[in-house]
mmCIF entry with sequence, helices, sheets and N, C-alpha, C, O atoms, coordinates in Angstrom:
data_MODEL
# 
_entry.id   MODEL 
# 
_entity.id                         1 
_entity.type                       polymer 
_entity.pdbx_number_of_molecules   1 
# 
_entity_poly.entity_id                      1 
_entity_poly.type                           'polypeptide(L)' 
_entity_poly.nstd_linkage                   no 
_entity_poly.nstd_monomer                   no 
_entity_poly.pdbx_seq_one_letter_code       
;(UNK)(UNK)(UNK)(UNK)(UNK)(UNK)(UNK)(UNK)(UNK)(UNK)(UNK)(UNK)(UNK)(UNK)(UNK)(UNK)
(UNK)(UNK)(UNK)(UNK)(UNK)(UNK)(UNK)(UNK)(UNK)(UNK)(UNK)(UNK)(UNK)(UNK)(UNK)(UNK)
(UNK)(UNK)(UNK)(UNK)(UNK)(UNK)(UNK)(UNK)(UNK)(UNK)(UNK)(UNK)(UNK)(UNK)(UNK)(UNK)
(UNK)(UNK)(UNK)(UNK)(UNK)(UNK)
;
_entity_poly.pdbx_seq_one_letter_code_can   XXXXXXXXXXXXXXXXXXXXXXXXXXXXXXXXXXXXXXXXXXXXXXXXXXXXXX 
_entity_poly.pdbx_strand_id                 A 
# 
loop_
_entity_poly_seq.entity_id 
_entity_poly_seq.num 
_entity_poly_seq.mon_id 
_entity_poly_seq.hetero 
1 1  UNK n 
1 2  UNK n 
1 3  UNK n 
1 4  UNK n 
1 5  UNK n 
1 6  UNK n 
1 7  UNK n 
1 8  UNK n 
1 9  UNK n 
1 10 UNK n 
1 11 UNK n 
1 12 UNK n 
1 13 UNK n 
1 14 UNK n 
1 15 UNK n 
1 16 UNK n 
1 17 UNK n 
1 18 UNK n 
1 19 UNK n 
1 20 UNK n 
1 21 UNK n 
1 22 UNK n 
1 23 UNK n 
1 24 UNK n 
1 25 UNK n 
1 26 UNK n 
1 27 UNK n 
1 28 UNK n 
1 29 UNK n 
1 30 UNK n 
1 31 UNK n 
1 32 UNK n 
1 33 UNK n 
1 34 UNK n 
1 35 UNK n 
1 36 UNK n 
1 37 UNK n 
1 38 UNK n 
1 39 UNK n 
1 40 UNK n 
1 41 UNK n 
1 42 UNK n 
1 43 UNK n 
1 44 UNK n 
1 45 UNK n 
1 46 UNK n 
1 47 UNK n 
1 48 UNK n 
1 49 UNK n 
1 50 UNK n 
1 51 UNK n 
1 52 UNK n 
1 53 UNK n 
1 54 UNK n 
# 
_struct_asym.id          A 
_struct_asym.entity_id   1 
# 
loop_
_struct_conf.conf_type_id 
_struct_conf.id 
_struct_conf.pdbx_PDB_helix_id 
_struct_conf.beg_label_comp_id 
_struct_conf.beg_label_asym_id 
_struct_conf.beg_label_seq_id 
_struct_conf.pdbx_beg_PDB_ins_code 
_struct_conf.end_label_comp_id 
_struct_conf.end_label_asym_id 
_struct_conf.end_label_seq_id 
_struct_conf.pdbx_end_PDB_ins_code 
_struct_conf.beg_auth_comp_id 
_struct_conf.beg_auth_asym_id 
_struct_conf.beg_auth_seq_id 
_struct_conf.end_auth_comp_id 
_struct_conf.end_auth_asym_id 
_struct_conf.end_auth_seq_id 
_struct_conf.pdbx_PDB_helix_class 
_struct_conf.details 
_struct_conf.pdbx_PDB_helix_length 
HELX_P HELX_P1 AA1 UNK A 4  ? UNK A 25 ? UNK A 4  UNK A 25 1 ? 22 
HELX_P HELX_P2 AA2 UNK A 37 ? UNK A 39 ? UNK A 37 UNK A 39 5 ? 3  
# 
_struct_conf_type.id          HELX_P 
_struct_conf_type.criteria    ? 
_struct_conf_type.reference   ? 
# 
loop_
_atom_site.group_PDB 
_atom_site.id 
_atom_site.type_symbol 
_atom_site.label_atom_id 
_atom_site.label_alt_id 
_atom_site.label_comp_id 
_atom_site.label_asym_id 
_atom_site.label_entity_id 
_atom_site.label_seq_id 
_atom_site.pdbx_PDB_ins_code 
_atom_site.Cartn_x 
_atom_site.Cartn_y 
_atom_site.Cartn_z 
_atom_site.occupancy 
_atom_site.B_iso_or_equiv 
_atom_site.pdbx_formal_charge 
_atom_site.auth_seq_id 
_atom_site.auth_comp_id 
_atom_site.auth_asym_id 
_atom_site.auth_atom_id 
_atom_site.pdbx_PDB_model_num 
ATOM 1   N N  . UNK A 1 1  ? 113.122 103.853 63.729  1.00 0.00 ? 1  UNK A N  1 
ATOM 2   C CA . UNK A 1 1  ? 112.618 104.915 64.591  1.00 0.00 ? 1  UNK A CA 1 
ATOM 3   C C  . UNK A 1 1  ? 111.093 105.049 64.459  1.00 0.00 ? 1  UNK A C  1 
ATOM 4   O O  . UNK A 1 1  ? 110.326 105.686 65.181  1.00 0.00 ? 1  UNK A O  1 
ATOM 5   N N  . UNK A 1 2  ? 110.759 104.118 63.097  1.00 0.00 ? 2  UNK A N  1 
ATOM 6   C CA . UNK A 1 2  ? 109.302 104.872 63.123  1.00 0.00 ? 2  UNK A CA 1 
ATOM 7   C C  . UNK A 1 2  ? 108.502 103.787 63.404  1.00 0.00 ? 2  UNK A C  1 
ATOM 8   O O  . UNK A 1 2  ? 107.277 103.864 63.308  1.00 0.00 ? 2  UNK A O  1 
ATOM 9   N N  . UNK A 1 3  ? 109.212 102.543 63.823  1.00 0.00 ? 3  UNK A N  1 
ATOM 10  C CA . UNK A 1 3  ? 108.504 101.545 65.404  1.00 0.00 ? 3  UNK A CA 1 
ATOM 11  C C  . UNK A 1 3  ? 107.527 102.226 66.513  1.00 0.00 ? 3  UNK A C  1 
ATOM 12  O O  . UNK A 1 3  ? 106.353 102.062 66.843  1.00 0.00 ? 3  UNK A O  1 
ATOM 13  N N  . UNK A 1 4  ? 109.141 103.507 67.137  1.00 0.00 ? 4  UNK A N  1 
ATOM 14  C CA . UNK A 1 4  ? 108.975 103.668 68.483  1.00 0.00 ? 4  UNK A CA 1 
ATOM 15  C C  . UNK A 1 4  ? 107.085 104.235 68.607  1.00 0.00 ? 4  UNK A C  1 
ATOM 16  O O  . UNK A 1 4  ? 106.439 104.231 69.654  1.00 0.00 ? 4  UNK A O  1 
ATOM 17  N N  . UNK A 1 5  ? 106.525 104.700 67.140  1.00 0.00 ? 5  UNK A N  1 
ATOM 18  C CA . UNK A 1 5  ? 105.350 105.317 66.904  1.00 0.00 ? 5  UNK A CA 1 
ATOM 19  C C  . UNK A 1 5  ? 104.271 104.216 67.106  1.00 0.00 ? 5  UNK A C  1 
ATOM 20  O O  . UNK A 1 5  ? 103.107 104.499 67.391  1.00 0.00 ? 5  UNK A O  1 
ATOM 21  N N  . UNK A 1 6  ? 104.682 103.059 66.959  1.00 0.00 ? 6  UNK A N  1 
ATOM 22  C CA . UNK A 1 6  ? 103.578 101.895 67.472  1.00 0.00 ? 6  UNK A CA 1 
ATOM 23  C C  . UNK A 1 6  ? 103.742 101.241 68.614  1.00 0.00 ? 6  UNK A C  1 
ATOM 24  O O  . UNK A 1 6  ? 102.772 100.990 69.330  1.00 0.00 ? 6  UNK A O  1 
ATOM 25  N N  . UNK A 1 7  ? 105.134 100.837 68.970  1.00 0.00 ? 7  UNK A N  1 
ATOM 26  C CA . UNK A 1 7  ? 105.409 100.415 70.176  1.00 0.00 ? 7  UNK A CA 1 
ATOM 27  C C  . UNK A 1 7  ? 105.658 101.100 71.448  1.00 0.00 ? 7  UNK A C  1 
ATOM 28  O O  . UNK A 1 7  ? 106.027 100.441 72.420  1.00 0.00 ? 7  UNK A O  1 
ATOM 29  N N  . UNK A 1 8  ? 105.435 102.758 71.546  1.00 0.00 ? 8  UNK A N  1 
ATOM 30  C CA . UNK A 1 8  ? 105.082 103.496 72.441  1.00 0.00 ? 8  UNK A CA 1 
ATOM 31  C C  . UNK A 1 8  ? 103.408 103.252 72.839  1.00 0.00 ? 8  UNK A C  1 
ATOM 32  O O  . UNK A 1 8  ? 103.094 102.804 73.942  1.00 0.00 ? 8  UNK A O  1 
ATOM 33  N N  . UNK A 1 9  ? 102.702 103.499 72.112  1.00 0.00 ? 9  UNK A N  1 
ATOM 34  C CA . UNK A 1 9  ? 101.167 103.630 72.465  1.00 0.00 ? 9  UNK A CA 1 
ATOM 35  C C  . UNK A 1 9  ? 100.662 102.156 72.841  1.00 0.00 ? 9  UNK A C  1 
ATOM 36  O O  . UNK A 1 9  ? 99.934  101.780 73.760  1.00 0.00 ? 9  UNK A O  1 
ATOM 37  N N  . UNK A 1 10 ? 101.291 101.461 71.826  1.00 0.00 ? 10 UNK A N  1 
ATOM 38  C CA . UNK A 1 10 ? 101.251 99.689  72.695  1.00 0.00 ? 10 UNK A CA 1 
ATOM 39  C C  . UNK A 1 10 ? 101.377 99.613  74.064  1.00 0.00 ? 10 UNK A C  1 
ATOM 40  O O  . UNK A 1 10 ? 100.507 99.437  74.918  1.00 0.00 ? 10 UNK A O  1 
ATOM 41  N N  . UNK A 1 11 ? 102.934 99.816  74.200  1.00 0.00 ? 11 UNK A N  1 
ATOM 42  C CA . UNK A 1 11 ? 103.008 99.521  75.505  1.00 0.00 ? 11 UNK A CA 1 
ATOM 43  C C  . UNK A 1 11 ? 102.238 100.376 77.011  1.00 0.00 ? 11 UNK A C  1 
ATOM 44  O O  . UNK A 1 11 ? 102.199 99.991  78.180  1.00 0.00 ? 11 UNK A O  1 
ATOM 45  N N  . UNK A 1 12 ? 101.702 101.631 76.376  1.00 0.00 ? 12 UNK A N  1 
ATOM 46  C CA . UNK A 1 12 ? 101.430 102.560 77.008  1.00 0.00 ? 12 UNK A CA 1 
ATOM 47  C C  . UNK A 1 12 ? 100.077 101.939 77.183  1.00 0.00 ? 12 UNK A C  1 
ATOM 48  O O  . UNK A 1 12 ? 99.524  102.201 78.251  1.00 0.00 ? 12 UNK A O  1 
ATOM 49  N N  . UNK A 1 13 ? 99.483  101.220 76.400  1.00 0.00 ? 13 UNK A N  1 
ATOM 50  C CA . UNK A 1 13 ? 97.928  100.944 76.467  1.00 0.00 ? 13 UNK A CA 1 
ATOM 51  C C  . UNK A 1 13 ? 97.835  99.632  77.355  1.00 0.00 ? 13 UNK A C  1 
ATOM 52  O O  . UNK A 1 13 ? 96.897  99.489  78.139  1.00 0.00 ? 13 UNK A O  1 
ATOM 53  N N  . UNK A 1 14 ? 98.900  98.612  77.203  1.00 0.00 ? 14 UNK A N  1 
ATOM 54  C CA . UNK A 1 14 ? 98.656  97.315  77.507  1.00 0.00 ? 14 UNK A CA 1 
ATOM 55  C C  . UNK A 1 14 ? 99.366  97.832  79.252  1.00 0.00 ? 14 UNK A C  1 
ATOM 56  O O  . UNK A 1 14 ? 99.017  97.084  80.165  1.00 0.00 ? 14 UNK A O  1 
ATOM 57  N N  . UNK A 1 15 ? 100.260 98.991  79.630  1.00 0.00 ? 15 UNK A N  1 
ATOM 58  C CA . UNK A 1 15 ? 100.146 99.003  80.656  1.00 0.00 ? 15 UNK A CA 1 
ATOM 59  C C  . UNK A 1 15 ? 98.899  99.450  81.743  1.00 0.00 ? 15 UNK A C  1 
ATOM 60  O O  . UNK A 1 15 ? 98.902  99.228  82.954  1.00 0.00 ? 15 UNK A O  1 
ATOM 61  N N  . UNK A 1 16 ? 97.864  100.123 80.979  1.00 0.00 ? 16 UNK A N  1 
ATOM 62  C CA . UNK A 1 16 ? 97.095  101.130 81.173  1.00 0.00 ? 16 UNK A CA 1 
ATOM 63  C C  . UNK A 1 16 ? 95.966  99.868  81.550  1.00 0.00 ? 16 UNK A C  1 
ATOM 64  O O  . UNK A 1 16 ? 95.630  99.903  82.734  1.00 0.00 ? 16 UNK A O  1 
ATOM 65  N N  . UNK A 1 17 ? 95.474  99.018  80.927  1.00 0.00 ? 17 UNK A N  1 
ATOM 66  C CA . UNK A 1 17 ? 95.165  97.978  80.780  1.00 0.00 ? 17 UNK A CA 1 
ATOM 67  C C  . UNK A 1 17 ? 95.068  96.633  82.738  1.00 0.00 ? 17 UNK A C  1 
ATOM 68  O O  . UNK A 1 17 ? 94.254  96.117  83.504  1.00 0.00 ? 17 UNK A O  1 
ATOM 69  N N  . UNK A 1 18 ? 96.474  96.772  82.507  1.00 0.00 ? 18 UNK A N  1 
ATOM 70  C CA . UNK A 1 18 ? 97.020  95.724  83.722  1.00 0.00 ? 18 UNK A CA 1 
ATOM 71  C C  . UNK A 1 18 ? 96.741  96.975  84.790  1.00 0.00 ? 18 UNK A C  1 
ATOM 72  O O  . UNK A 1 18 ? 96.775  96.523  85.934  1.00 0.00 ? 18 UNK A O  1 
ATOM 73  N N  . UNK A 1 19 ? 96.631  97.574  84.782  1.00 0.00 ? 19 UNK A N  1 
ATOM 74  C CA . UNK A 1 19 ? 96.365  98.560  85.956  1.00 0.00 ? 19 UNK A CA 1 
ATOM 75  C C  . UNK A 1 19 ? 94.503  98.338  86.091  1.00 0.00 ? 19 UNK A C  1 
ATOM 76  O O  . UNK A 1 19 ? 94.006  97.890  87.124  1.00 0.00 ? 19 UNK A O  1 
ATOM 77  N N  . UNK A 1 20 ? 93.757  98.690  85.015  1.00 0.00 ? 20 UNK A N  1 
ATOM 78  C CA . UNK A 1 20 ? 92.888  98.677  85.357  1.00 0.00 ? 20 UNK A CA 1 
ATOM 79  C C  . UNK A 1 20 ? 91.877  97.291  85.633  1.00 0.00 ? 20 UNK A C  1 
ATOM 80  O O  . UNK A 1 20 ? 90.699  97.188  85.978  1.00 0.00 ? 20 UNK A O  1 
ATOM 81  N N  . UNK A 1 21 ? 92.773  96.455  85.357  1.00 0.00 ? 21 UNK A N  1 
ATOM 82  C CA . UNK A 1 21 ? 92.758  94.994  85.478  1.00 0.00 ? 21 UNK A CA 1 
ATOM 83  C C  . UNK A 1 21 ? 92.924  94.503  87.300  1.00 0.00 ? 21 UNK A C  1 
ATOM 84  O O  . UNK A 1 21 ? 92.094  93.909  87.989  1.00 0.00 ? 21 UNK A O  1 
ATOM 85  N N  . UNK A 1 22 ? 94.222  94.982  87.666  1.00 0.00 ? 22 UNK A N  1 
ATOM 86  C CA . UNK A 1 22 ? 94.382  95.144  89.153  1.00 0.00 ? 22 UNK A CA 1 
ATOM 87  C C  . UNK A 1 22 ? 93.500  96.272  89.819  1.00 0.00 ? 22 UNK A C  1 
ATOM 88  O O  . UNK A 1 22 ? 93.718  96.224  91.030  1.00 0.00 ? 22 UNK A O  1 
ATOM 89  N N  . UNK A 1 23 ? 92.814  97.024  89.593  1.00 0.00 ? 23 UNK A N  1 
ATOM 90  C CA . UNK A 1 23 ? 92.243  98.040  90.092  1.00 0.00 ? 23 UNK A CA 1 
ATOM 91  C C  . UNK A 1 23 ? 90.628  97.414  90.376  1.00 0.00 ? 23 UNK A C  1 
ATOM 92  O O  . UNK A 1 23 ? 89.862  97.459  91.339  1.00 0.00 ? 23 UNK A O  1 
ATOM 93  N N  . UNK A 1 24 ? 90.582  96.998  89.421  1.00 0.00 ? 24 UNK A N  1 
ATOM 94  C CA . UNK A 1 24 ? 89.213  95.916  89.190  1.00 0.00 ? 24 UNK A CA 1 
ATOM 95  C C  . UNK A 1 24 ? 88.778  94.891  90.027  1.00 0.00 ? 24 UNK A C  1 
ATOM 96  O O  . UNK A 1 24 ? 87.682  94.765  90.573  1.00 0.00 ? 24 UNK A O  1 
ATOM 97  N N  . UNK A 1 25 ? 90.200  93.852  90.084  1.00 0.00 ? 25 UNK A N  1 
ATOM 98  C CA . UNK A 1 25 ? 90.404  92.892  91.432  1.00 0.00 ? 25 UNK A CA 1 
ATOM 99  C C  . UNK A 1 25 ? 90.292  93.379  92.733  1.00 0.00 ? 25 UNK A C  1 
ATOM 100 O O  . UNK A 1 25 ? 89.716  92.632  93.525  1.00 0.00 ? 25 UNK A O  1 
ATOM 101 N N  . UNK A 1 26 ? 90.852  94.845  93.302  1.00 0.00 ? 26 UNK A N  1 
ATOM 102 C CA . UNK A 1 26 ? 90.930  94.931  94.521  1.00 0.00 ? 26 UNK A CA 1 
ATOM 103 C C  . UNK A 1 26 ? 89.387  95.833  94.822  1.00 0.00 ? 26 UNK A C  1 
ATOM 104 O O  . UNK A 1 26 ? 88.973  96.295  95.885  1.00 0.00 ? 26 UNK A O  1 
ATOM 105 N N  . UNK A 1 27 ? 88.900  95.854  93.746  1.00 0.00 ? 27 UNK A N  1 
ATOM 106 C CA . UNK A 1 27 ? 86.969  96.751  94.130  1.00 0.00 ? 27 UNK A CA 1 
ATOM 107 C C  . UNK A 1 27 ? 86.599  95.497  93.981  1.00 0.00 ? 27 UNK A C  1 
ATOM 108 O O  . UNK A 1 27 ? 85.485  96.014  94.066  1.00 0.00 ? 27 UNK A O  1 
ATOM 109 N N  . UNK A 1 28 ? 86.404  94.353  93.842  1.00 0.00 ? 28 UNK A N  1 
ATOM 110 C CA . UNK A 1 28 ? 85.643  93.107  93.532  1.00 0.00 ? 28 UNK A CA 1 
ATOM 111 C C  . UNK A 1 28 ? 85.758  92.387  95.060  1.00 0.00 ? 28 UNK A C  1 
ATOM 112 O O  . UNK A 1 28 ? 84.797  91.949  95.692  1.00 0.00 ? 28 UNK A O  1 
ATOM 113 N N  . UNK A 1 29 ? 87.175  92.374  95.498  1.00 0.00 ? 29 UNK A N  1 
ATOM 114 C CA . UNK A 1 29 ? 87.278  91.786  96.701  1.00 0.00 ? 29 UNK A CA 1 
ATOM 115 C C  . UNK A 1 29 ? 88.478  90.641  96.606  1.00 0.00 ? 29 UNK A C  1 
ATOM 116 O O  . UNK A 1 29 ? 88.471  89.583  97.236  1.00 0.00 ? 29 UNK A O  1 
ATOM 117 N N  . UNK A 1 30 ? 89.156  90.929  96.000  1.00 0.00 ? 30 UNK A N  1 
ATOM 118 C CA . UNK A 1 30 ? 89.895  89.382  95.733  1.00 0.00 ? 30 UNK A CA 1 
ATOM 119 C C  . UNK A 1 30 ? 90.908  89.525  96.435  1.00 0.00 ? 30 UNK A C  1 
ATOM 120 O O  . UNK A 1 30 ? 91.548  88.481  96.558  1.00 0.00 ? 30 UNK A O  1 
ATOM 121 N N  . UNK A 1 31 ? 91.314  90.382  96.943  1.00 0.00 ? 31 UNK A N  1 
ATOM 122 C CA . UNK A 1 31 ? 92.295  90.356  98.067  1.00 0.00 ? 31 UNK A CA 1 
ATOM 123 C C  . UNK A 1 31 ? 91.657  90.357  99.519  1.00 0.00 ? 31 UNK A C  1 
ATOM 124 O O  . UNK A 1 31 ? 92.403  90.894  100.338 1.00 0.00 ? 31 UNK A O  1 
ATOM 125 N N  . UNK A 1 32 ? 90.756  90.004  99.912  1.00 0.00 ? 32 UNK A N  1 
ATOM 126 C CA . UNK A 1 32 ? 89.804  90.497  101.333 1.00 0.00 ? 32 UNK A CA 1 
ATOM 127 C C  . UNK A 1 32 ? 90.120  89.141  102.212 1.00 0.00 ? 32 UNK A C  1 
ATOM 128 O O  . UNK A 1 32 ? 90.397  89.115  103.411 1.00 0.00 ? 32 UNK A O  1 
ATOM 129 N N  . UNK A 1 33 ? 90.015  88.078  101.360 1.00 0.00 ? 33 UNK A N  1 
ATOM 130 C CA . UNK A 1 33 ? 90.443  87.056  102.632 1.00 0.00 ? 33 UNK A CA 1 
ATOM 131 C C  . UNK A 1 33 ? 91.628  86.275  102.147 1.00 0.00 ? 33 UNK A C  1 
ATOM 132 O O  . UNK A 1 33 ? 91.406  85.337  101.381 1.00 0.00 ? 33 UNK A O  1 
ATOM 133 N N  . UNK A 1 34 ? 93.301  86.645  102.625 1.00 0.00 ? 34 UNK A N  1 
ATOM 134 C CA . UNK A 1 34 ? 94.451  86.089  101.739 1.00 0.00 ? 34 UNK A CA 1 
ATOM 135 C C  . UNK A 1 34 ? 94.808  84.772  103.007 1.00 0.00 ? 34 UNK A C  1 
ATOM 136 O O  . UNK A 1 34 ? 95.884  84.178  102.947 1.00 0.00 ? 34 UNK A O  1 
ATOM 137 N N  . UNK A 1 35 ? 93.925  84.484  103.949 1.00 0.00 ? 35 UNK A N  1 
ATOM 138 C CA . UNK A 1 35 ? 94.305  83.543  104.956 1.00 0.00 ? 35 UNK A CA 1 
ATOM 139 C C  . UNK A 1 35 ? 93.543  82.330  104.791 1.00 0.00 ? 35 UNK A C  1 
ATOM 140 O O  . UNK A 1 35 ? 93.840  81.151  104.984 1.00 0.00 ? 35 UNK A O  1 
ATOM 141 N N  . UNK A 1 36 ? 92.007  83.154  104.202 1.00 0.00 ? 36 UNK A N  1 
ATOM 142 C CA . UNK A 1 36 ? 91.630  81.601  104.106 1.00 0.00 ? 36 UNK A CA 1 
ATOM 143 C C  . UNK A 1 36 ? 91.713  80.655  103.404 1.00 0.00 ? 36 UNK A C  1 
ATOM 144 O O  . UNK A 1 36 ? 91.522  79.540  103.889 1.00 0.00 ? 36 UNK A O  1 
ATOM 145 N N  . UNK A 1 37 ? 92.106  80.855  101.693 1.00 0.00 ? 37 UNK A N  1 
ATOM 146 C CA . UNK A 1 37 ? 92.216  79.849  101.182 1.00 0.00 ? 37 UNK A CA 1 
ATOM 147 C C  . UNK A 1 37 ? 93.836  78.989  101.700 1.00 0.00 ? 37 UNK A C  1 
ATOM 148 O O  . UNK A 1 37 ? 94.016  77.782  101.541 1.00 0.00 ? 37 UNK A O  1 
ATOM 149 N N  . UNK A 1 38 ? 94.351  79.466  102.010 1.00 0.00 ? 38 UNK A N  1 
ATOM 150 C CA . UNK A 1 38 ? 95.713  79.215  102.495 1.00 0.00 ? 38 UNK A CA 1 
ATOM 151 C C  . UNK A 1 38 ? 95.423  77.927  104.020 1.00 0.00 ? 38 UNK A C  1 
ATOM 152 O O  . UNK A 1 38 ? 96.142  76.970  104.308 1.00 0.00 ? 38 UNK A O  1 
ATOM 153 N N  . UNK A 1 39 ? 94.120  78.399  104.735 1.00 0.00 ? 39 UNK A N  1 
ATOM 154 C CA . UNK A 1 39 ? 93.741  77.457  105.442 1.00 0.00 ? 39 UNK A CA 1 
ATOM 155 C C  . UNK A 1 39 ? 92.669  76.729  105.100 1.00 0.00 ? 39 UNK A C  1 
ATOM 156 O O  . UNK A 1 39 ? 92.179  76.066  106.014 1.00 0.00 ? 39 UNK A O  1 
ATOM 157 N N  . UNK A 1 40 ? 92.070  76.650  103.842 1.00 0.00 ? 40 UNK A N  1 
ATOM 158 C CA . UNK A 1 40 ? 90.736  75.907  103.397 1.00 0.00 ? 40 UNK A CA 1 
ATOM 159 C C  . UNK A 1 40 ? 91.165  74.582  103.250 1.00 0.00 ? 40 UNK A C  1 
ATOM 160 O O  . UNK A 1 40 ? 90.545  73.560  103.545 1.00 0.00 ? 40 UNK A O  1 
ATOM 161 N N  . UNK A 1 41 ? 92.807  74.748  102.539 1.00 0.00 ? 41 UNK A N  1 
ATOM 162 C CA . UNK A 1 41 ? 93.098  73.633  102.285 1.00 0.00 ? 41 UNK A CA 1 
ATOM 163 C C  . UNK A 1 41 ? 93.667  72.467  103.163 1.00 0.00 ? 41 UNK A C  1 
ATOM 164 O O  . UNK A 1 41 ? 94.149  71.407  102.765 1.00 0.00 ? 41 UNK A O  1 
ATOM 165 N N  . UNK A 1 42 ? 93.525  72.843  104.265 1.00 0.00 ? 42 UNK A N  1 
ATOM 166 C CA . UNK A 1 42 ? 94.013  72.046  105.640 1.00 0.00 ? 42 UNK A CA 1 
ATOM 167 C C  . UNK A 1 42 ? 93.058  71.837  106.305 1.00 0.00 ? 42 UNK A C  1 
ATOM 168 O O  . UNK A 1 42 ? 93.388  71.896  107.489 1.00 0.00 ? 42 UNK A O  1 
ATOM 169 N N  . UNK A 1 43 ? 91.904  71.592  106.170 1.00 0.00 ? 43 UNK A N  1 
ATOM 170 C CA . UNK A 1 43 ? 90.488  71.424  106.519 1.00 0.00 ? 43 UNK A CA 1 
ATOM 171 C C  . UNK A 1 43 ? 90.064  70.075  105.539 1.00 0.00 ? 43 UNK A C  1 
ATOM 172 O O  . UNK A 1 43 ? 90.142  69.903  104.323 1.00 0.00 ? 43 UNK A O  1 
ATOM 173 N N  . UNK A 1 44 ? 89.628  69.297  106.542 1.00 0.00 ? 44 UNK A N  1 
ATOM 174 C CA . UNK A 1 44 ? 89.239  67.992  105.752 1.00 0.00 ? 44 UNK A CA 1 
ATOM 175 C C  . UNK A 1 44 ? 87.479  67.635  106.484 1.00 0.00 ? 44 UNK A C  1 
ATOM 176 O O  . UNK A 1 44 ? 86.915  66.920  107.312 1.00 0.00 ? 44 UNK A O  1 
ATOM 177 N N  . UNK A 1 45 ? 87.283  68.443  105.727 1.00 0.00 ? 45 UNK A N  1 
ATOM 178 C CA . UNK A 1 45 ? 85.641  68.512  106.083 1.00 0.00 ? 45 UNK A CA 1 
ATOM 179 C C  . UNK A 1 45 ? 85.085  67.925  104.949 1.00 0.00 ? 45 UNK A C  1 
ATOM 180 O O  . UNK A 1 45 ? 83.961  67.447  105.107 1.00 0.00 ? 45 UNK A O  1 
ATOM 181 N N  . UNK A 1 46 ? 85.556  67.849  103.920 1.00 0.00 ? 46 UNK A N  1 
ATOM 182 C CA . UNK A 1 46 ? 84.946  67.033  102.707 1.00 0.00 ? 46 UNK A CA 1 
ATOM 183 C C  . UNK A 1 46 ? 85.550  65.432  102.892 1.00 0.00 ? 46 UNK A C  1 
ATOM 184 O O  . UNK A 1 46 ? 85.138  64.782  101.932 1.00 0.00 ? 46 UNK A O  1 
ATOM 185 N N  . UNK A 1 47 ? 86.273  64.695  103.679 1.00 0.00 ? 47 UNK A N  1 
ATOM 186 C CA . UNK A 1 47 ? 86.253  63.489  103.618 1.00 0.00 ? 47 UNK A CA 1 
ATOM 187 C C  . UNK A 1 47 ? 85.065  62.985  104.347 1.00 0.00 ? 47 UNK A C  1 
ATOM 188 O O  . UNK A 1 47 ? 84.308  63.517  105.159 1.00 0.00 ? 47 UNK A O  1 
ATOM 189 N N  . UNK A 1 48 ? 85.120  61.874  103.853 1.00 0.00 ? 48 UNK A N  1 
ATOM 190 C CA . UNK A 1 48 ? 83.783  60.726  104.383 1.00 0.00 ? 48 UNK A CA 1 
ATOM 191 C C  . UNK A 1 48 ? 84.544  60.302  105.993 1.00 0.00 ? 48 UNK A C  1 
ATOM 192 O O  . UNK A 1 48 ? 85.643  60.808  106.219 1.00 0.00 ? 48 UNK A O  1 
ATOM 193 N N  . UNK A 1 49 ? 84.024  59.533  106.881 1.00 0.00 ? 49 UNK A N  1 
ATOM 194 C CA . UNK A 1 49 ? 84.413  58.673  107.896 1.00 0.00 ? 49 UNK A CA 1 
ATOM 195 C C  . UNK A 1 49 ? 84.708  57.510  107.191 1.00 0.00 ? 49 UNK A C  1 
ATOM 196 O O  . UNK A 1 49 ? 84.075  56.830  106.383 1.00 0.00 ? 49 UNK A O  1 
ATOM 197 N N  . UNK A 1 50 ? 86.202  57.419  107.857 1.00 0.00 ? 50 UNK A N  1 
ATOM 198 C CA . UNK A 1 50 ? 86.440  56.073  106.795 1.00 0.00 ? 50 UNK A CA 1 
ATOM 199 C C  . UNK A 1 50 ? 86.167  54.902  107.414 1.00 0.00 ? 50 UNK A C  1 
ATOM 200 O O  . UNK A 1 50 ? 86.103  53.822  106.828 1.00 0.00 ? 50 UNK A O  1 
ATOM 201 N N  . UNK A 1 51 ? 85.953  55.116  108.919 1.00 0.00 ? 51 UNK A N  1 
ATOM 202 C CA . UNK A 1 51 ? 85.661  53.723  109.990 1.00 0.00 ? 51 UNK A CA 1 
ATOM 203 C C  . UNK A 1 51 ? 84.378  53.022  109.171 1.00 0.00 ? 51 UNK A C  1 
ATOM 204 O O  . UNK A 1 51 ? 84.335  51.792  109.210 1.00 0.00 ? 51 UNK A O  1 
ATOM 205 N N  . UNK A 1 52 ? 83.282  53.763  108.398 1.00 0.00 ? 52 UNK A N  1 
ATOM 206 C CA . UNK A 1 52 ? 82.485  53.444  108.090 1.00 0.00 ? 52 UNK A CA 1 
ATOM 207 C C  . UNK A 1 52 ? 82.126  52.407  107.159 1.00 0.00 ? 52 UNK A C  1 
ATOM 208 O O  . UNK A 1 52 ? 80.998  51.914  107.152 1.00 0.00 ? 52 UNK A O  1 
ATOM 209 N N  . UNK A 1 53 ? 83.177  52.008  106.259 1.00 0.00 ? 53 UNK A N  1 
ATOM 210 C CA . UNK A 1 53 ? 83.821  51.495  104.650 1.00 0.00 ? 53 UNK A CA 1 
ATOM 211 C C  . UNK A 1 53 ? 83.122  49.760  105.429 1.00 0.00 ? 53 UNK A C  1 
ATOM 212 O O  . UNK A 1 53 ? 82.891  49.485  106.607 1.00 0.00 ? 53 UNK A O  1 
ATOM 213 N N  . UNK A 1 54 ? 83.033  49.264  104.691 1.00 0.00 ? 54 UNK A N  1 
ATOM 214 C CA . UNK A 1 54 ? 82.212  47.755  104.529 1.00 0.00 ? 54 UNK A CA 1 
ATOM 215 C C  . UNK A 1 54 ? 83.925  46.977  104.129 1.00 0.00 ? 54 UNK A C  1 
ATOM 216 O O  . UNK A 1 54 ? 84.016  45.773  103.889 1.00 0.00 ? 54 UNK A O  1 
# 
């Protein structure tokens, strides 16, 4: 029983924690564009022309 005295404030802190962790992400911006990386990667603007190759 005399756990619940460390593993209450633990868990109470490490939740307290992930909140202000997610709270942090969405004032920074990391949710603002959820389309583009999803389409960055279907964009082939970084290949070379390959007609070009010797």
């Amino acid at each position: 029983m005399n756990v619940l005295v460390y593993l209450v404030p633990a868990a109470l802190g490490l939740g307290l924690v992930g909140l202000v962790a997610f709270l942090w992400s969405l004032k920074s911006g990391q949710y603002e564009d959820l389309d583009g990386a999803a389409l960055r990667i279907l964009r082939d603007d970084d290949l070379k022309d390959e007609g070009t190759r010797s």
